[in-house]
Residue, then its C-alpha position, 0 to 999 in steps of 0.5 A: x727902114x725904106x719901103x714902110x715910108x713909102x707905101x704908108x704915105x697919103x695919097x690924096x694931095x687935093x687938101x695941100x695948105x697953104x703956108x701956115x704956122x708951125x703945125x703939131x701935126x706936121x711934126x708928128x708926121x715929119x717923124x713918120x711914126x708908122x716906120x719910125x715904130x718898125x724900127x722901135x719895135x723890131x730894135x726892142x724885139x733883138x733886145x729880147x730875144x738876147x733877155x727874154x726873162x730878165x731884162x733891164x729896164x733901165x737899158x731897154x727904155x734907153x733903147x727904145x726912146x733912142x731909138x724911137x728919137x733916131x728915127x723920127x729925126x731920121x724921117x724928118x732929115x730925111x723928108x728935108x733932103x726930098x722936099x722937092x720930089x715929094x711936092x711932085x709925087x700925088x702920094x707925097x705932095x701933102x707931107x709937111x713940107x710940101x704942105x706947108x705945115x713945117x717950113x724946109x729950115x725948121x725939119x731940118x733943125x729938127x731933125x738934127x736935134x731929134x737924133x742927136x737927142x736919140x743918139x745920146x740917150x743910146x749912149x748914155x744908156x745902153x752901150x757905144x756899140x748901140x749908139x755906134x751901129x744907130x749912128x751908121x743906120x743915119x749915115x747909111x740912110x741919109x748919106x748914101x741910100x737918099x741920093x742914090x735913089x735917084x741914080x741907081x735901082x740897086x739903092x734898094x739894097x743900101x736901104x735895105x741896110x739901114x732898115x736892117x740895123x734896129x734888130x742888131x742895135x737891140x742885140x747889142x743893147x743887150x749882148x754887148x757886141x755883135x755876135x751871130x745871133x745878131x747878124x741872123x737877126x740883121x739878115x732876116x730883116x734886110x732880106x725882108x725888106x727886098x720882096x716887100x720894096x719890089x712889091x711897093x716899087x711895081x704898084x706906084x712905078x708911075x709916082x717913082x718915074x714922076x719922082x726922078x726915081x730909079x728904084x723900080x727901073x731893072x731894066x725889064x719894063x713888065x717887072x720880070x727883073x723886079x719880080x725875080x729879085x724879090x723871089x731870090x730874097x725871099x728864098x734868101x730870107x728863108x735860109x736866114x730865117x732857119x739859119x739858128x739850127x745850123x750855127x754854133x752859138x751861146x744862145x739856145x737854138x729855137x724850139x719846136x714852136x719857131x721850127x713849126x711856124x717858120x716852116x709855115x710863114x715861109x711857104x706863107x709868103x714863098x708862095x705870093x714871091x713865086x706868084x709875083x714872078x710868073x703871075x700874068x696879073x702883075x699888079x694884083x700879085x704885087x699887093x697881094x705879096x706887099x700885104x702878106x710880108x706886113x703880116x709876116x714879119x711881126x709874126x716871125x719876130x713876135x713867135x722868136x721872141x715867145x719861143x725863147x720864153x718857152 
């Protein structure tokens, strides 16, 4: 859930308003629609892959908007607590609240209405276990990993968690309870999430220092550190992600178009990992690794989900 807000944010702050009425707009972009649908979509996809065939649409809707409304509120919550440290950032400085599209006091109502709205639609329609693990996606993000960016580099990984949790939630939408196939799911994104952060977290370290930041800070000032860790996930993420041919499970294993794209996508982005590490070009390595986990993941997730209707 952390780093597509990151890399997604604007980064020309030259045309600030000043204090304005209430702003449309700025509302929308309070939600962060481009990571609030990550969560929306890899959330849908754990559902399917439970039902590919015959879900219910009654409970898939229910995922989706609630979800959809958990993390927009997420965001808004989320851009209230780091008002100030966005007015200091280039990239962040021209988001609603340092802008002046949306005052401090009204995103923060906002963002509470949205997800209490978001965690009551979960309740009522799918099941307590998917409102229950949304409830701990909003805690983990905004009580644990908000604060601890500005303390330690290993807030990477508390993020990680709850940028994780969507595919579970709609796992558990569909199975009822979490179950191994649920958490394979959660380990794939949460490994993830590491290689394609440290990329973000090595191209804007100066906005990051600027911030009061510590997540690009590993105590290695060429990135080596930096780069390590996201080649130790990526590797992680790859044994997760085969993971399936090697458990016990109600569910069916993957078929032979899963095992085949796996294979690829994973030296697809295995290669850009290891390049990152021993690269003497840092900074080209780390875009070129940030570009290619954005194509790998909907891919591996899309092709899991095809392959089950196979």
């Amino acid at each position: 859930m952390n780093s597509i807000k990151d890399i997604s944010a604007k980064t020309d702050a030259s045309h600030i308003e000043s204090p304005s009425t209430l702003s449309v707009h700025g509302l929308w972009e309070l939600t962060k629609p481009r990571l609030s649908m990550l969560s929306v979509f890899t959330a849908s996809l754990g559902y399917l892959v439970h039902y590919p065939l015959n879900p219910d649409l009654i409970v898939f809707c229910a995922l989706t908007i609630g979800t959809a409304l958990a993390a927009g509120g997420a965001a808004a919550l989320n851009q209230w607590m780091e008002k100030d440290e966005d007015l200091l950032m280039p990239r962040t400085a021209n988001r609603p609240i340092p802008a002046k599209l949306v005052e401090p006091e009204f995103a923060l109502v906002f963002g509470v209405i949205l997800s209490s709205i978001g965690l009551a639609i979960l309740w009522i329609g799918t099941n307590p276990w998917a409102c229950a693990l949304t409830l701990l996606t909003l805690v983990v993000y905004l009580l644990f990993y908000t604060p601890l960016k500005k303390k330690s580099p290993y807030a990477t990984e508390v993020g990680a968690i709850s940028g994780a949790l969507p595919p579970l939630i709609g796992w558990v939408a569909a199975s009822g309870e979490p179950s191994t196939y649920g958490w394979i799911l959660f380990g794939i994104l949460f490994t993830w999430q590491l290689p394609h952060f440290m990329a973000i977290a090595w191209n804007f370290r100066q906005d990051y220092q600027t911030g009061g930041f510590k997540l690009q800070d590993l105590g290695n000032p060429n990135g080596f550190h930096l780069a390590r860790k996201s080649l130790i996930y990526t590797i992680l993420l790859t044994g997760f992600v085969f993971s399936p041919y090697f458990i016990q499970s109600s569910q069916p294993q993957p078929g032979v178009l899963y095992f085949v794209s796996a294979c690829l996508l994973s030296l697809y982005i295995l290669i850009p990992a290891t390049n990152f590490l021993l690269s003497n070009n840092r900074d080209k390595s780390a875009r070129k690794l940030f570009f290619v986990t954005i194509i790998y993941l909907p891919l591996l997730l899309a092709i899991l989900v095809i392959d089950r209707f196979l």
